[in-house]
C-alpha positions in Angstrom: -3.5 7.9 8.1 -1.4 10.1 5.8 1.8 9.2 8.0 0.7 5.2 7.5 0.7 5.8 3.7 4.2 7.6 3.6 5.6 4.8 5.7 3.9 1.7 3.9 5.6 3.3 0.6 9.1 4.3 2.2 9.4 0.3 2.8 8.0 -1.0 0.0 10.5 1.8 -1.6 13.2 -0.2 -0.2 12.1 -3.4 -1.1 10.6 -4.8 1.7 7.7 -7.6 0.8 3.9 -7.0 1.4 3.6 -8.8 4.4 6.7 -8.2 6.4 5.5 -4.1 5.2 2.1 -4.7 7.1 3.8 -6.2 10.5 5.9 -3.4 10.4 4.1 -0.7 9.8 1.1 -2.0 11.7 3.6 -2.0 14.7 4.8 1.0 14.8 1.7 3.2 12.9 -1.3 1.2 13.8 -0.9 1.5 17.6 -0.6 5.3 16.8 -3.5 5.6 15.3 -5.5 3.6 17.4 -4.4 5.6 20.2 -5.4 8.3 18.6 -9.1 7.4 18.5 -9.2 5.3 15.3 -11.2 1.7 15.5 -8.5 -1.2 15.5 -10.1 -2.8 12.1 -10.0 0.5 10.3 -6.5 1.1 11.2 -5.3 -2.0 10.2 -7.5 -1.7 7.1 -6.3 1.2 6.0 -2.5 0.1 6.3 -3.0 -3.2 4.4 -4.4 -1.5 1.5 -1.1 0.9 1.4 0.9 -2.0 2.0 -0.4 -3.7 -1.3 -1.0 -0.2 -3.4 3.0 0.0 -1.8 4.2 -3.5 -3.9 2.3 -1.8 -7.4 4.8 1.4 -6.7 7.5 2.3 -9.4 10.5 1.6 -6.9 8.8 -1.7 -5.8 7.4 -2.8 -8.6 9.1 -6.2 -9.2 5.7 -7.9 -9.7 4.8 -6.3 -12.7 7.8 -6.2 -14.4 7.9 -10.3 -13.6 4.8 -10.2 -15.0 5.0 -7.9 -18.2 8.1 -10.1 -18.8 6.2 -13.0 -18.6 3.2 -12.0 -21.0 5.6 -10.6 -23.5 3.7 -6.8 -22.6 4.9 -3.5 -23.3 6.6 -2.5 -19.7 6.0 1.1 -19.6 2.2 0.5 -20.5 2.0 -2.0 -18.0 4.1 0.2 -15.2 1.0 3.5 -16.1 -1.8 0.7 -15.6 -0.1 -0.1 -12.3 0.6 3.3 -11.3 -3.7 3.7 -12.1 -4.2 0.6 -10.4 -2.5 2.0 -7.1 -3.6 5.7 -7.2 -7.4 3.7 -6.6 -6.3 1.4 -4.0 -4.6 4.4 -1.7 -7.7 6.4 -2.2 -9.8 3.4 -0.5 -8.9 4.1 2.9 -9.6 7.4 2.8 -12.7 7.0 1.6 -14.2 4.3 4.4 -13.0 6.3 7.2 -16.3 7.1 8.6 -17.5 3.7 7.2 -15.6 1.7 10.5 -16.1 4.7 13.4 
């Protein structure tokens, strides 16, 4: 699950959008961890939460700067509320893992 986290980030790092982030990394992490003994739902679970916590990311983060621009906000109290926001939304995952087995 660790290894989904580090790749969901890498691409959403790189700018790759939300959902093209979950079909890859669902492809090519999911299968692994289903292999490995995980249930299919909390696999693919787990990886669409990163995927999204991935888009609210500094390197990513093009949808709160859109919107801080937009409301006229201060950017680097909006980027820390993001940063908060995310920290919650990758610990999710790990939290249900015996919640799907």
């Amino acid at each position: 699950m660790f290894f989904a986290m580090c790749v969901s980030v890498f691409l959403g790092a790189v700018r790759l959008p939300a959902l093209a982030n979950f079909i890859v990394t669902s492809q090519t992490v999911g299968t692994a961890m289903i292999s490995l003994g995980s249930s299919s739902l909390a696999a693919y679970i787990s990886i669409f939460c990163f995927c999204v916590g991935a888009e609210l990311m500094l390197p990513a983060s093009r949808l709160v700067r859109i919107g801080t621009r937009i409301a006229g906000g201060n950017p680097m109290q909006t980027e820390v509320m993001a940063l908060r926001l995310a920290a919650v939304i990758f610990i999710i995952p790990y939290m249900s893992i015996g919640l799907f087995q």
